[in-house]
BALO-616536 format. One line per field, with one value per residue: residue in three letters; x, y, z of N, C-alpha, C in turn. Coordinates in pm, whole numbers, plus 50000, padded with zeros to 5 digits. Layout:
! residues N
code = [ALA, ...]
nu = [X, ...]
nv = [Y, ...]
nw = [Z, ...]
cau = [X, ...]
cav = [Y, ...]
caw = [Z, ...]
cu = [X, ...]
cv = [Y, ...]
cw = [Z, ...]
***
This chain:
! residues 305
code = [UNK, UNK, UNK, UNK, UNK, UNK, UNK, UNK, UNK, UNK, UNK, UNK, UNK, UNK, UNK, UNK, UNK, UNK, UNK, UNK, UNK, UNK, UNK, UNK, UNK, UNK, UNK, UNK, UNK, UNK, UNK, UNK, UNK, UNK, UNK, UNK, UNK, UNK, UNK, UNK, UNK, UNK, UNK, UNK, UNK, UNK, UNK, UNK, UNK, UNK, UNK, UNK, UNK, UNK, UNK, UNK, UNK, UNK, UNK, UNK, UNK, UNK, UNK, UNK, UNK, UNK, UNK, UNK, UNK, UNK, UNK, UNK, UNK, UNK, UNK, UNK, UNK, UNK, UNK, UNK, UNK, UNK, UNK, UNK, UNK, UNK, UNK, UNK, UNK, UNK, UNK, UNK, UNK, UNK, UNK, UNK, UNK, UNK, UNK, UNK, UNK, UNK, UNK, UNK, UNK, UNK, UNK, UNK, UNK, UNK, UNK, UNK, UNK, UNK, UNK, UNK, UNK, UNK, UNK, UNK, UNK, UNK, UNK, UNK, UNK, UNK, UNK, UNK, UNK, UNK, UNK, UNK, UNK, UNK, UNK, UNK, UNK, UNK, UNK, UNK, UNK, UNK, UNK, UNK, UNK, UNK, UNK, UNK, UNK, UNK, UNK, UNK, UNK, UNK, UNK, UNK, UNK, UNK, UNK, UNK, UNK, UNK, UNK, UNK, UNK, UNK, UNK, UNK, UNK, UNK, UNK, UNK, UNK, UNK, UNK, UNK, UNK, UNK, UNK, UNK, UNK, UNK, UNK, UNK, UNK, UNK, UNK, UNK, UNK, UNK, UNK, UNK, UNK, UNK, UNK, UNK, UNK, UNK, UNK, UNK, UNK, UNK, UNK, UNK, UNK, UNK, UNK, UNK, UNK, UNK, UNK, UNK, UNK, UNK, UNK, UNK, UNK, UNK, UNK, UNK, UNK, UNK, UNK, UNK, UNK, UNK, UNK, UNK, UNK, UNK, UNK, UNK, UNK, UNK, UNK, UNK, UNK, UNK, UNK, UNK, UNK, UNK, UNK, UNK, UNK, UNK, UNK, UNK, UNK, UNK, UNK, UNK, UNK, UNK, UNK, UNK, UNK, UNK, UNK, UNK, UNK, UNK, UNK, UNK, UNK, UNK, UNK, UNK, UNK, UNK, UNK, UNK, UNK, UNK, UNK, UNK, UNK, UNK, UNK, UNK, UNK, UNK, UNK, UNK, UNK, UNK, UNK, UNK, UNK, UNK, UNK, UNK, UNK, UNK, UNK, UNK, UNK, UNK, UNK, UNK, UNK, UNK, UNK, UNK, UNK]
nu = [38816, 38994, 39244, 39504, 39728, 40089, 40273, 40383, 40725, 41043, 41284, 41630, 41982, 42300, 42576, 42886, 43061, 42846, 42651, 42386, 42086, 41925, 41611, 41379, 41062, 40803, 40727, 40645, 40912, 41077, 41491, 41610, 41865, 41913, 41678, 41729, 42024, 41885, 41696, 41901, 42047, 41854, 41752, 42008, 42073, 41792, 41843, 42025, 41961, 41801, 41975, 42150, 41987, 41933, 41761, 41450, 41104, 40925, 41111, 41208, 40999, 40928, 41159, 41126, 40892, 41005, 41179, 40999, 40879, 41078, 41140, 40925, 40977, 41140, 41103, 40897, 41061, 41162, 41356, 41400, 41321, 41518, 41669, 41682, 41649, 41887, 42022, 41909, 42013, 42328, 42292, 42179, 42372, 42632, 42518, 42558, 42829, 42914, 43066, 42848, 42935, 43029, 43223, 43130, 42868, 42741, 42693, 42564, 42308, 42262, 42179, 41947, 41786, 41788, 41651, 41397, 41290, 41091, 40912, 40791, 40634, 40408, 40100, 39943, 39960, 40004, 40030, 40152, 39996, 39977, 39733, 39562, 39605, 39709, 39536, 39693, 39582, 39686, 39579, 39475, 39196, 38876, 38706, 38600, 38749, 38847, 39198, 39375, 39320, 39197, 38985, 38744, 38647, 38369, 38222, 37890, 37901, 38058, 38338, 38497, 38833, 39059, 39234, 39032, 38978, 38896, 39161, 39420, 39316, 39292, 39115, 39101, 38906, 38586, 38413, 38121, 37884, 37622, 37436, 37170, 37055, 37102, 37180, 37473, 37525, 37805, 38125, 38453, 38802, 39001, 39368, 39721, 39841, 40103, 40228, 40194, 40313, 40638, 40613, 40499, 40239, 40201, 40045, 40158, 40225, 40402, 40327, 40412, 40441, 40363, 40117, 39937, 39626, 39484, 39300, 39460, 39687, 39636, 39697, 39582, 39326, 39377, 39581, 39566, 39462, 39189, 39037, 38759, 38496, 38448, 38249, 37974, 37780, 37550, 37708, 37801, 37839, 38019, 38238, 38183, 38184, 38109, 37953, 37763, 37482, 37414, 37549, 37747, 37941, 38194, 38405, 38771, 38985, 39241, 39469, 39486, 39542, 39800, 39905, 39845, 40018, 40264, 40275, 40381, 40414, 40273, 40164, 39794, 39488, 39157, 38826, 38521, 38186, 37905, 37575, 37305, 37011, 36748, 36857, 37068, 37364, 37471, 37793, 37982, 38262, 38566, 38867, 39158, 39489, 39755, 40033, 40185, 40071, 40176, 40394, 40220, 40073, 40269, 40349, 40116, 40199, 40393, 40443, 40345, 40576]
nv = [95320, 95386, 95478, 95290, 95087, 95100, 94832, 94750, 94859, 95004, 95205, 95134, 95240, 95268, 95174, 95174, 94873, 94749, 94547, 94567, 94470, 94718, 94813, 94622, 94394, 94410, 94105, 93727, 93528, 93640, 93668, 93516, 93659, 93907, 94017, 94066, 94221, 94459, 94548, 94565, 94804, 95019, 95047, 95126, 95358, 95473, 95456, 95672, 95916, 95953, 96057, 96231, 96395, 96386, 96394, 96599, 96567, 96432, 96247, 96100, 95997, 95812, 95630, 95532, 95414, 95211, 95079, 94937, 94802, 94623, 94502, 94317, 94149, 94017, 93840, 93712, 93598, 93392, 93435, 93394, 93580, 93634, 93656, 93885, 94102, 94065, 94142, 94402, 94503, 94515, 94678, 94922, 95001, 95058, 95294, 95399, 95477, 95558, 95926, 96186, 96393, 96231, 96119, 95865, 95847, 96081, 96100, 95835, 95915, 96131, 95979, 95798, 96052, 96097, 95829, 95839, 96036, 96036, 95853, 95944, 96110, 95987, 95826, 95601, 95260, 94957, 94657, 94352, 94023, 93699, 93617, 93841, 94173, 94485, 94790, 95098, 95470, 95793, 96016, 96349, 96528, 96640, 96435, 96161, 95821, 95521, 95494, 95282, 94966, 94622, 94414, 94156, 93806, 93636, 93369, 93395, 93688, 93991, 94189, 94528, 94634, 94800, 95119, 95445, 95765, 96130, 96403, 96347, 96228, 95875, 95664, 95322, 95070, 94814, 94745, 94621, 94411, 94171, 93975, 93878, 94019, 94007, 94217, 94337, 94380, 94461, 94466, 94304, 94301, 94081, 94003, 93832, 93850, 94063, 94085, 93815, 93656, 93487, 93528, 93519, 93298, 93033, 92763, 92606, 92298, 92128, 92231, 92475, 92812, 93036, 92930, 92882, 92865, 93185, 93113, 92955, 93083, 93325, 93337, 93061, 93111, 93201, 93301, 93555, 93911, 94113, 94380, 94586, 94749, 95108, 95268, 95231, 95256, 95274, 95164, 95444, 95554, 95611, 95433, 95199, 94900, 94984, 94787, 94738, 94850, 94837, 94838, 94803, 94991, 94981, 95111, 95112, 95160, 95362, 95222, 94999, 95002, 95049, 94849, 94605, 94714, 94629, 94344, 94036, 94012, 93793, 93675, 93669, 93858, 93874, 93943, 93931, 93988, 94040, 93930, 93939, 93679, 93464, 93252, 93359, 93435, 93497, 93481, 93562, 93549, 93706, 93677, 93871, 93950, 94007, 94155, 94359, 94577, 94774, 94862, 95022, 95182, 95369, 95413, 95605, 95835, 96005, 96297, 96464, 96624]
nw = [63601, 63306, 63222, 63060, 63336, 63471, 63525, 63852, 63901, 63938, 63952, 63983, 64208, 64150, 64352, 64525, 64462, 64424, 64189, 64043, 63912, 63642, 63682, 63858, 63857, 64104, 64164, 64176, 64194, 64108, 64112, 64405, 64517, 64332, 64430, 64705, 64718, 64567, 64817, 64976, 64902, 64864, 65121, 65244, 65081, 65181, 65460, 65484, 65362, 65535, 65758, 65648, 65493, 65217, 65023, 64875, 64953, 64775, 64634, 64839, 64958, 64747, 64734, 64958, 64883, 64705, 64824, 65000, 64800, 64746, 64958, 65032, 64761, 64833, 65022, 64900, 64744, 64905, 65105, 65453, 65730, 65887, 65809, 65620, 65821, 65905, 65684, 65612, 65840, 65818, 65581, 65712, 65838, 65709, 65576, 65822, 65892, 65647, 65529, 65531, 65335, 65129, 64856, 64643, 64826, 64731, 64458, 64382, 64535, 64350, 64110, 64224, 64230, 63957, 63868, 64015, 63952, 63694, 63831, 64050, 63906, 63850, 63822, 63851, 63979, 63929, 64144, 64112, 64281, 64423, 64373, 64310, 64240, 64371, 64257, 64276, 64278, 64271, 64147, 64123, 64291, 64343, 64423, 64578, 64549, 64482, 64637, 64715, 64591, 64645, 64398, 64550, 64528, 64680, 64730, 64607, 64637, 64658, 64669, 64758, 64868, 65044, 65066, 65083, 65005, 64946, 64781, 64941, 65152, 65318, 65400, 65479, 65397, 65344, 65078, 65042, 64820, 64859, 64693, 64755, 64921, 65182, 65470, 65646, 65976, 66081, 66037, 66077, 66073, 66053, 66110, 66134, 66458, 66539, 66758, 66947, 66771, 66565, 66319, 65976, 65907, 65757, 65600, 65406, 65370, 65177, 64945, 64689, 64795, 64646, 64548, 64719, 64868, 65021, 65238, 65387, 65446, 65675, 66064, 66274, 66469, 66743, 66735, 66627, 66542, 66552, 66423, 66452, 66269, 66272, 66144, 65939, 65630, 65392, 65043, 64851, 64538, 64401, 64489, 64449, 64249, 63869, 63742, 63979, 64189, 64445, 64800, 65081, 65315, 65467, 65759, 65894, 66177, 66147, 66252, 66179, 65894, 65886, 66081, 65909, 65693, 65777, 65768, 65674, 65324, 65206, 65342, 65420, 65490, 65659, 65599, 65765, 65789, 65920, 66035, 66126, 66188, 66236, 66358, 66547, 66450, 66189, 65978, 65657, 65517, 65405, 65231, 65200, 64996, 65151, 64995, 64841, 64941, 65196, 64960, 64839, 64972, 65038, 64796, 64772, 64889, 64770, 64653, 64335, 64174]
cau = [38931, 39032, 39371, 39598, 39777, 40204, 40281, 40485, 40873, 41143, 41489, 41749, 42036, 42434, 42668, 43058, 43038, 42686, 42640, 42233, 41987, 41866, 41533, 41280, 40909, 40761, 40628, 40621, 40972, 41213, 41555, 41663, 41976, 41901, 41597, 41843, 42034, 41789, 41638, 41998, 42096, 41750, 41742, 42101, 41990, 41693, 41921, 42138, 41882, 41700, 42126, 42211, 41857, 41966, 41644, 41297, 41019, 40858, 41170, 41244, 40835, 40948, 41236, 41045, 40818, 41059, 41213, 40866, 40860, 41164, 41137, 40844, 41003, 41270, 41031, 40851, 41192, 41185, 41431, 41331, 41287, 41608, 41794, 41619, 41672, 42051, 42039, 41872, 42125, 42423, 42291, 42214, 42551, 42710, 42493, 42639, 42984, 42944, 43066, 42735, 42961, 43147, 43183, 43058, 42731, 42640, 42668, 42430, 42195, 42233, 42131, 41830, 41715, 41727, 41573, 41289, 41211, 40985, 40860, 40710, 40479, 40331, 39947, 39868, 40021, 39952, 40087, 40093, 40031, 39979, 39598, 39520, 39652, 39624, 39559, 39703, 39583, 39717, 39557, 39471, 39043, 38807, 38579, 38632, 38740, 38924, 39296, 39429, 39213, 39208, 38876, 38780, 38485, 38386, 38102, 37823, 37935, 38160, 38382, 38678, 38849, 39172, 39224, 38985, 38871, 38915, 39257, 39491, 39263, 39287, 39054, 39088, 38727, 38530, 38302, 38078, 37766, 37516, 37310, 37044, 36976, 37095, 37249, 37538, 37499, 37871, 38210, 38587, 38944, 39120, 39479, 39762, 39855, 40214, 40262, 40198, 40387, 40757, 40636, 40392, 40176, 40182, 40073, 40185, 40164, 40498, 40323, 40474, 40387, 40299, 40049, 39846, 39483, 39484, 39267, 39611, 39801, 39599, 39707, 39449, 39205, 39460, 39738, 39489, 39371, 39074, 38955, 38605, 38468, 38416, 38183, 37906, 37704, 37570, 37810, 37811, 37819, 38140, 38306, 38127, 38179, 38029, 37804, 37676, 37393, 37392, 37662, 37768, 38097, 38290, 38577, 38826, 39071, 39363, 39633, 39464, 39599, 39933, 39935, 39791, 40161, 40379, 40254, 40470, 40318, 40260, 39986, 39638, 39382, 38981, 38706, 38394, 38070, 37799, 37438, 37136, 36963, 36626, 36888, 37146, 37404, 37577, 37914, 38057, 38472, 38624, 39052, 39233, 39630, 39873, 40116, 40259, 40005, 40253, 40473, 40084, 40089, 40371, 40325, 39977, 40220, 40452, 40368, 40369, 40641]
cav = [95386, 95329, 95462, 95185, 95098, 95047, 94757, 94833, 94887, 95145, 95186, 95068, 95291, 95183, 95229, 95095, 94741, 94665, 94497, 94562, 94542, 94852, 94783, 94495, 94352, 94298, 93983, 93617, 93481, 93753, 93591, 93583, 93740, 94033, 94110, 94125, 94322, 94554, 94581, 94647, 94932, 95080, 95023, 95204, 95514, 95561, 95523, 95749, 95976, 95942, 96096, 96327, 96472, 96369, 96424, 96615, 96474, 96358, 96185, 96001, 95902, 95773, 95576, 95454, 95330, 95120, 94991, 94850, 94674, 94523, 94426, 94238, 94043, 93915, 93749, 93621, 93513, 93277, 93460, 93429, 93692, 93624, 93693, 93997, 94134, 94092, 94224, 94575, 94574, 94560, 94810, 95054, 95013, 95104, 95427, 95501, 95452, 95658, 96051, 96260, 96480, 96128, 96124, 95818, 95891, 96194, 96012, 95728, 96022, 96178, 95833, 95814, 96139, 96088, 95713, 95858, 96150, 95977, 95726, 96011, 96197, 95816, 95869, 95479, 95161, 94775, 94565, 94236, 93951, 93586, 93550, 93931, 94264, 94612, 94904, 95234, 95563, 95900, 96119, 96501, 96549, 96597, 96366, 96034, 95705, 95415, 95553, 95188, 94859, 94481, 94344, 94018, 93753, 93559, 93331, 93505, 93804, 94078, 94311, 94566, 94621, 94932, 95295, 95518, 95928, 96252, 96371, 96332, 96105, 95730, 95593, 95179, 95073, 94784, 94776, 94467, 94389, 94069, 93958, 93790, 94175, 94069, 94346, 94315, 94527, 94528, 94398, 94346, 94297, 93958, 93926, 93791, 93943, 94068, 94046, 93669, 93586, 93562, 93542, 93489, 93150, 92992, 92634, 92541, 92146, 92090, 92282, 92602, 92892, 93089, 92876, 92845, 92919, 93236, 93044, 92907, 93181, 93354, 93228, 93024, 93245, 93233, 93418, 93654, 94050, 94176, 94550, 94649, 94874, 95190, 95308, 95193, 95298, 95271, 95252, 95564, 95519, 95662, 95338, 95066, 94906, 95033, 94712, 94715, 94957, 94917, 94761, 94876, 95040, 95005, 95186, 95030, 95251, 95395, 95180, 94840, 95012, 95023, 94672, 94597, 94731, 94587, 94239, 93911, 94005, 93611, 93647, 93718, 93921, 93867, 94075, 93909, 94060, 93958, 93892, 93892, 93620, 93392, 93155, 93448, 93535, 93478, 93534, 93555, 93576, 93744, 93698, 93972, 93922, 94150, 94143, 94480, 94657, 94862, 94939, 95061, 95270, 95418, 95494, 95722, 95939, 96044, 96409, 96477, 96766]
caw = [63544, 63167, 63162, 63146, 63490, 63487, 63633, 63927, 63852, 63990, 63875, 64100, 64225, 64160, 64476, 64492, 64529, 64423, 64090, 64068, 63758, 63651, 63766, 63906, 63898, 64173, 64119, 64265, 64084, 64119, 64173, 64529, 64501, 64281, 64525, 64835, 64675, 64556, 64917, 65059, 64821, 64856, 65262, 65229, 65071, 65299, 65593, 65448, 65363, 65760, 65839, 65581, 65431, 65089, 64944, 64865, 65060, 64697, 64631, 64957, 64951, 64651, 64780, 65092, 64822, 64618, 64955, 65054, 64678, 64738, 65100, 64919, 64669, 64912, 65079, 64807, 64673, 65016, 65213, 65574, 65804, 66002, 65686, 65582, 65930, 65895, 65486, 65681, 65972, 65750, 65517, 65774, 65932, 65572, 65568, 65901, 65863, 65522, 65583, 65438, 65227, 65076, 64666, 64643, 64881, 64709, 64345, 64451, 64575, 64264, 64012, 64287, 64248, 63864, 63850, 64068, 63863, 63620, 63914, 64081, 63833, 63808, 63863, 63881, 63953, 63931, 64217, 64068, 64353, 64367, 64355, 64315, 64253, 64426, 64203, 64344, 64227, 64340, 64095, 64203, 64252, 64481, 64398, 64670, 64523, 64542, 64656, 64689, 64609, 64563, 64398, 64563, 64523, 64793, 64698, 64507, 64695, 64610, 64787, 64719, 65011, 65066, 65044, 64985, 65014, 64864, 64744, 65062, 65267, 65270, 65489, 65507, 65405, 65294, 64987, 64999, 64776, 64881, 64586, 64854, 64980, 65321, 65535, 65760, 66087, 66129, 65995, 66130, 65999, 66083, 66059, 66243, 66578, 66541, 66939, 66989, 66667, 66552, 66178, 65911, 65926, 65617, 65605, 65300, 65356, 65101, 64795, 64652, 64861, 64565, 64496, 64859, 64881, 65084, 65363, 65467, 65478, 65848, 66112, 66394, 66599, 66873, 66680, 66557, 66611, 66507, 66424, 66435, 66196, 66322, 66080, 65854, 65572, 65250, 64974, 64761, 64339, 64391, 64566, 64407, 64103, 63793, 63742, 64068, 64185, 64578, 64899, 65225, 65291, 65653, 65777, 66033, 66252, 66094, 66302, 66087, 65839, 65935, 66130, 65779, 65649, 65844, 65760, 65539, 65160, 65108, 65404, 65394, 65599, 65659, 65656, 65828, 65789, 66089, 65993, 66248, 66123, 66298, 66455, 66624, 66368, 66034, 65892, 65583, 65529, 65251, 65181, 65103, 65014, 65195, 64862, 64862, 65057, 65215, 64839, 64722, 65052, 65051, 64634, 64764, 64995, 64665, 64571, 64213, 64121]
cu = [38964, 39133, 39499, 39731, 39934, 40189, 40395, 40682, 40964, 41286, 41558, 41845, 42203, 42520, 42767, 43006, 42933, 42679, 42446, 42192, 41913, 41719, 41448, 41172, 40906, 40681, 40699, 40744, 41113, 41360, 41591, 41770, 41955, 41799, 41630, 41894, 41966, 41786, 41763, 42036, 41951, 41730, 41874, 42099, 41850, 41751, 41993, 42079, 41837, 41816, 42147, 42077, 41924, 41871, 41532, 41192, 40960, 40931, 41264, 41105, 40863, 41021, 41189, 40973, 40853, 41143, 41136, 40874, 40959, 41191, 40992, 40901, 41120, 41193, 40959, 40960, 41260, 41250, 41343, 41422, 41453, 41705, 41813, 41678, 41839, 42103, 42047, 41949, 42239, 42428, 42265, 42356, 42635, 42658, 42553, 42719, 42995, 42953, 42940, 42839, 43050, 43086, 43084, 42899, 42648, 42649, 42567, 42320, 42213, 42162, 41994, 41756, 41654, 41632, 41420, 41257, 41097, 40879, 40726, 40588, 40392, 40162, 39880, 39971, 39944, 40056, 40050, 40074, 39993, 39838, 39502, 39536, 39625, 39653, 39540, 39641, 39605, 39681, 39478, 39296, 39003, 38703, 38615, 38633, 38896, 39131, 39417, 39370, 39264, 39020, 38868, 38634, 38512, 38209, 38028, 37810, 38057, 38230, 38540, 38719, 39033, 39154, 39135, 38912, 38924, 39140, 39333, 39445, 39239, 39251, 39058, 38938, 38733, 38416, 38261, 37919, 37710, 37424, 37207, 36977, 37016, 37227, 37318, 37480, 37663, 37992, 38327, 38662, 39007, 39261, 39607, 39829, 40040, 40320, 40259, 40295, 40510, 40730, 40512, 40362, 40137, 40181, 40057, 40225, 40279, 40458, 40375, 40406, 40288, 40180, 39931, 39717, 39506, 39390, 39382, 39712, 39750, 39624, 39559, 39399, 39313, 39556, 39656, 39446, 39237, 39055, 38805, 38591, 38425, 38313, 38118, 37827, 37633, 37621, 37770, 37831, 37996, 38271, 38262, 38119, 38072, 37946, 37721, 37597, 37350, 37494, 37694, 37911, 38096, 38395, 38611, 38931, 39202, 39504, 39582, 39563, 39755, 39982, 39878, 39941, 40244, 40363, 40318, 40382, 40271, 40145, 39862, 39604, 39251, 38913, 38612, 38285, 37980, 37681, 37357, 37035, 36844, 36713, 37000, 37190, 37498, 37737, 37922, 38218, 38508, 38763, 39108, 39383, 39696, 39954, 40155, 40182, 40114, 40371, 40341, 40091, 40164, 40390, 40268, 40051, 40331, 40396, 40414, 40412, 40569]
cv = [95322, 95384, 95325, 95250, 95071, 94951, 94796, 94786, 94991, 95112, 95218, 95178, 95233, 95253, 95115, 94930, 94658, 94650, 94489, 94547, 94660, 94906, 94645, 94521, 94328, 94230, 93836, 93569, 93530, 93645, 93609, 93676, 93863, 94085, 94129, 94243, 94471, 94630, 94626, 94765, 95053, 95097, 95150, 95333, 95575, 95576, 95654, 95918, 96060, 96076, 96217, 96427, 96518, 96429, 96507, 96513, 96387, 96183, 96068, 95981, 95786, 95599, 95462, 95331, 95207, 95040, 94873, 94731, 94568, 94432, 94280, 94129, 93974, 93826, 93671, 93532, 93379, 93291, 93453, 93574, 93723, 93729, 93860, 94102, 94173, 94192, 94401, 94622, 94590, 94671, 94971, 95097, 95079, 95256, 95512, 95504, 95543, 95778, 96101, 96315, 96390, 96143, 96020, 95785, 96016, 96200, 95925, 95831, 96066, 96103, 95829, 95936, 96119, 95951, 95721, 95981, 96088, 95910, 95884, 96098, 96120, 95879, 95756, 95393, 95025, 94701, 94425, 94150, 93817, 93532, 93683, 94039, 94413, 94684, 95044, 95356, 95719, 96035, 96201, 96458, 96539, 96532, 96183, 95911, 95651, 95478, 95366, 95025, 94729, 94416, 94178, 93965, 93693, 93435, 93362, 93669, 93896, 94186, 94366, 94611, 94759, 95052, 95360, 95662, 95979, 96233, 96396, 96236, 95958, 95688, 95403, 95097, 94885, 94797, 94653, 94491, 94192, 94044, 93862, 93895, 94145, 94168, 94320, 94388, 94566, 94439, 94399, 94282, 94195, 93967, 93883, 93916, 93915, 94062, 93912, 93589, 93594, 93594, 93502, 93273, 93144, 92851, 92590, 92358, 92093, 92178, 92445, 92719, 93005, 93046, 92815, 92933, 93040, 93252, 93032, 92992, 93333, 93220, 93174, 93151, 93274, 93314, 93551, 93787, 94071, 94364, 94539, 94725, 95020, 95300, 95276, 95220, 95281, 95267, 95357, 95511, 95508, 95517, 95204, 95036, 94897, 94902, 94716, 94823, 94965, 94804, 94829, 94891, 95039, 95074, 95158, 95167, 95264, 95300, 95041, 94896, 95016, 94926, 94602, 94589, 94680, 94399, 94200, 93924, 93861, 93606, 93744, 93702, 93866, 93954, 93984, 94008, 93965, 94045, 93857, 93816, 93557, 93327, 93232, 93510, 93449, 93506, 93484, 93603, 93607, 93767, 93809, 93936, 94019, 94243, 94273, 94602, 94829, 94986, 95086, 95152, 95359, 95531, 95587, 95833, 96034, 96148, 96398, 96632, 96850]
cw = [63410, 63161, 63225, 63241, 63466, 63585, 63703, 63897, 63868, 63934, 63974, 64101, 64238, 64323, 64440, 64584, 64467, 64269, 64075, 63921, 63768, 63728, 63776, 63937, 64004, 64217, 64172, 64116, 64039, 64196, 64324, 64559, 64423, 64358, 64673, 64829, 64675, 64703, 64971, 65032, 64847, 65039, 65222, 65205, 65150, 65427, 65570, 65464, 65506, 65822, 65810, 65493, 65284, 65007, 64940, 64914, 64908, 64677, 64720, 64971, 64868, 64642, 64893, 65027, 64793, 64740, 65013, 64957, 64710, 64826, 65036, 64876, 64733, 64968, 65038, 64757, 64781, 65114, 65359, 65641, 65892, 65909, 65615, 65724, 65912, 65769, 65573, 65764, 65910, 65676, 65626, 65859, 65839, 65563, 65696, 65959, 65684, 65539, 65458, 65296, 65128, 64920, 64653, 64704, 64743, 64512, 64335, 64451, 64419, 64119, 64092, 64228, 64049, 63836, 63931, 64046, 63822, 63685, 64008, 64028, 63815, 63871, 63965, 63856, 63970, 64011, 64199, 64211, 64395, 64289, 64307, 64334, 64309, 64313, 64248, 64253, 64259, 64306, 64186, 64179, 64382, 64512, 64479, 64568, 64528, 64534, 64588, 64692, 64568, 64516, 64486, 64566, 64598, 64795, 64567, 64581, 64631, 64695, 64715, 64858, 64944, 65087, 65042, 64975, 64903, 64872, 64887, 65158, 65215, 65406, 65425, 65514, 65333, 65214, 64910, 64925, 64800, 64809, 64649, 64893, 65085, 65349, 65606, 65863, 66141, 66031, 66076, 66050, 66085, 66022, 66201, 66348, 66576, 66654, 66976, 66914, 66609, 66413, 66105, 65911, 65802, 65593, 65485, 65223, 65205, 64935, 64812, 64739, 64759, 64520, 64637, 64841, 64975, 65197, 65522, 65475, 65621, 65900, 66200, 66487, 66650, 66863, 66645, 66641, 66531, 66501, 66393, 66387, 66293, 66280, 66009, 65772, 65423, 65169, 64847, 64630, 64316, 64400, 64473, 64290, 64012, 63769, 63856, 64113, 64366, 64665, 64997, 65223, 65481, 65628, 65901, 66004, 66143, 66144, 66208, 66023, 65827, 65970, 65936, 65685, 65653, 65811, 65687, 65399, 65117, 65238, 65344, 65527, 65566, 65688, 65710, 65837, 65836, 66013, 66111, 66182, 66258, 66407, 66537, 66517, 66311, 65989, 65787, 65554, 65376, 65294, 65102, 65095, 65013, 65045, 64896, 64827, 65053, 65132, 64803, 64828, 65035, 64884, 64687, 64849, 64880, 64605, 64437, 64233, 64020]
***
């Protein structure tokens, strides 16, 4: 792709009470308090929304979207989970204790609908994130490629890993190249298991979290799920980047993708790719970082008016 990418950015919505900036990066740095905020006012109008069917489906995609970003940068901004939890229960309590047909409700809705005009005709975005950014793309075609991706190296190996069909389908793929020629025969998706765990595992050992190898940010086997690819094949020209000339593409189940979503943006997932080798079998591990996954999701479901 050569048209340049926006980096990601939505414009905030005023409601009585809320002192917000117009809009926010989100990026590793954001103050804590203005990305609370954010996430409560933006939580608020999607409850509100969920009650009163404030919106066009483009424009509550839209909304969902910029919810995800901000749920994001709270957490980057250090808030824990407990806190976040409480931020979301207050704000949906405010949406429903607000009467639908209230002035101030249907003002708010109306600053939304215009601050996510422009946000929606968006084609492409850039999710900045600590070690490695996703780039979304939602444009119209029927020609299959990358929907939502992070490049990543892993050795002298290469792999992009997200999104990726024709226009409406987003299959969850890997797209690895092996400059040795060997062949996997299969791959799966490591990350942590949201049933054993109250929260993201991040052994950050006293240094900045922003700044953790994304090794240390899965947790141990024991916390861990796995997906198995469910599909394997060649990768297509289409998928693979333009220097490279051949790589294998997987595709894991649609619910990864989702458990995939729901994950702390400051963790990281694994791919593993298994090798039949002389002495049984091989792996190699490639890190992907969650980062705002779920914002870049949520962007690809945003029709264009």
């Amino acid at each position: 792709m050569t048209r340049p990418r926006r980096t990601a950015q939505l414009a905030g919505c005023g409601w009585v009470g809320l002192t917000l900036a117009a809009t926010i990066v989100a990026a590793p740095g954001v103050a804590t308090a203005g990305a609370v905020d954010l996430f409560y006012e933006r939580t608020v109008m999607t409850a509100a929304d969920s009650r009163c069917s404030l919106f066009d489906a483009p424009t509550g995609a839209a909304l969902a979207a910029g919810q995800a970003q901000a749920r994001g940068a709270v957490l980057r901004a250090g808030t824990d989970q407990a806190t976040l939890r409480a931020v979301e229960s207050r704000a949906r309590q405010k949406a429903a204790l607000t009467p639908c047909d209230s002035e101030d409700l249907n003002l708010a809705a109306a600053r939304v609908r215009q601050a996510f005009e422009g946000y929606a005709q968006l084609s492409r975005m850039s999710y900045p994130g600590d070690h490695a950014p996703w780039l979304a793309d939602r444009a119209s075609g029927e020609a299959a490629r990358w929907r939502l991706q992070q490049p990543v190296s892993f050795g002298w190996n290469r792999m992009v890993f997200g999104l990726a069909g024709r226009d409406g389908a987003n299959a969850l793929m890997a797209v690895a190249s092996f400059p040795d020629g060997q062949e996997p025969y299969a791959a799966r998706l490591l990350m942590r298991d949201a049933g054993l765990t109250l929260g993201p595992y991040l052994d950050h050992r006293g240094e900045a979290i922003g700044r953790l190898p994304l090794a240390r940010r899965l947790p141990p086997a024991t916390a861990q799920t796995a997906y198995a690819a469910e599909a394997r094949s060649s990768a297509g020209r289409d998928l693979l980047p333009k220097d490279l000339k051949s790589g294998w593409a997987f595709r894991f189940p649609a619910k990864a993708a989702a458990a995939l979503a729901a994950l702390d943006p400051r963790e990281a997932v694994a791919v593993e790719f298994l090798f039949a080798d002389g002495q049984g079998e091989s792996v190699r591990r490639a890190y992907v970082e969650v980062g705002d996954f779920a914002a870049g999701r949520a962007f690809l479901q945003v029709a264009a008016r």
